[in-house]
C-alpha positions in Angstrom: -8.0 2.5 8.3 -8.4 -0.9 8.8 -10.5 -0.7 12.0 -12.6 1.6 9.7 -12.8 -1.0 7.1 -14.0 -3.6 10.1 -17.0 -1.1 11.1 -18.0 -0.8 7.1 -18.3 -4.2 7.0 -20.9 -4.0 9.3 -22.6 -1.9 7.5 -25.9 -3.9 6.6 -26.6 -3.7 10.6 -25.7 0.4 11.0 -25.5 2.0 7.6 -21.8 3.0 8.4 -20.4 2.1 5.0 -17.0 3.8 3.6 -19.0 6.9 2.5 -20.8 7.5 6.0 -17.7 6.5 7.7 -15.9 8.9 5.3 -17.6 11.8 6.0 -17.6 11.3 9.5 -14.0 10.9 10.2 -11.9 12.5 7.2 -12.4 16.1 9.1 -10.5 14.2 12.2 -8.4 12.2 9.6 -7.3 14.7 6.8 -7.4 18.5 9.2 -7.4 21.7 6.9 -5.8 24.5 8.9 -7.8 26.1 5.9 -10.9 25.0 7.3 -9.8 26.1 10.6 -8.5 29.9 10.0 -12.0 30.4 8.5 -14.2 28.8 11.1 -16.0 26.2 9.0 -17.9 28.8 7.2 -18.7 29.3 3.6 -19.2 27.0 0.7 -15.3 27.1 0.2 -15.1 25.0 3.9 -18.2 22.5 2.3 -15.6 21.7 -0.5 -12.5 20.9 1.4 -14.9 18.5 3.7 -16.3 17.1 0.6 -12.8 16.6 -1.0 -11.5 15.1 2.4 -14.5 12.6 2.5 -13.7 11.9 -1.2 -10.2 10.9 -0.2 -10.8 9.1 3.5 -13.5 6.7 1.1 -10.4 5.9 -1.6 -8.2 4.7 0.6 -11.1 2.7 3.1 -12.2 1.0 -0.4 -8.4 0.5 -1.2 -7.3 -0.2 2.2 -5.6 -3.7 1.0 -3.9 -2.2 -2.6 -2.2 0.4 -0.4 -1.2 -0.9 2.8 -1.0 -4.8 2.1 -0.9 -7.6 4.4 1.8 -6.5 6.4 0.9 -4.8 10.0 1.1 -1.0 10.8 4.6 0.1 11.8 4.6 0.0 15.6 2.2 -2.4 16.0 2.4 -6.4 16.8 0.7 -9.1 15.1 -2.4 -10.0 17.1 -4.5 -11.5 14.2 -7.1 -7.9 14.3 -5.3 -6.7 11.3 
């Protein structure tokens, strides 16, 4: 999430805000096997994407409130966040 929040920042220069970036990786981020079993079809699959873009752009705008300072489990300190 937070290399996420690194490529919104740049967002004057690619238009890749927390929305776009959303929408483009909550499918990869957030998988519906509900989505799946019906093949991406129908306005029912629209609304799970939607809903999974809705969440993917909470937590990127949120990123700080809930993960904190502190590095992601398994990872060392390198000063990239």
């Amino acid at each position: 999430m937070r290399h996420l929040l690194r490529m919104a920042a740049h967002s004057p220069r690619t238009n890749m805000h927390a929305r776009n970036l959303a929408i483009v990786w909550a499918p990869n981020l957030l998988r519906s096997k509900d989505i799946e079993a019906t093949g991406f079809n129908g306005t029912a699959a629209f609304m799970e994407v939607r809903v999974q873009s809705i969440v993917v752009e909470f937590i990127l705008t949120h990123v700080e409130q809930l993960f904190g300072d502190a590095p992601l489990r398994g990872t060392a300190r390198t000063g990239l966040g």
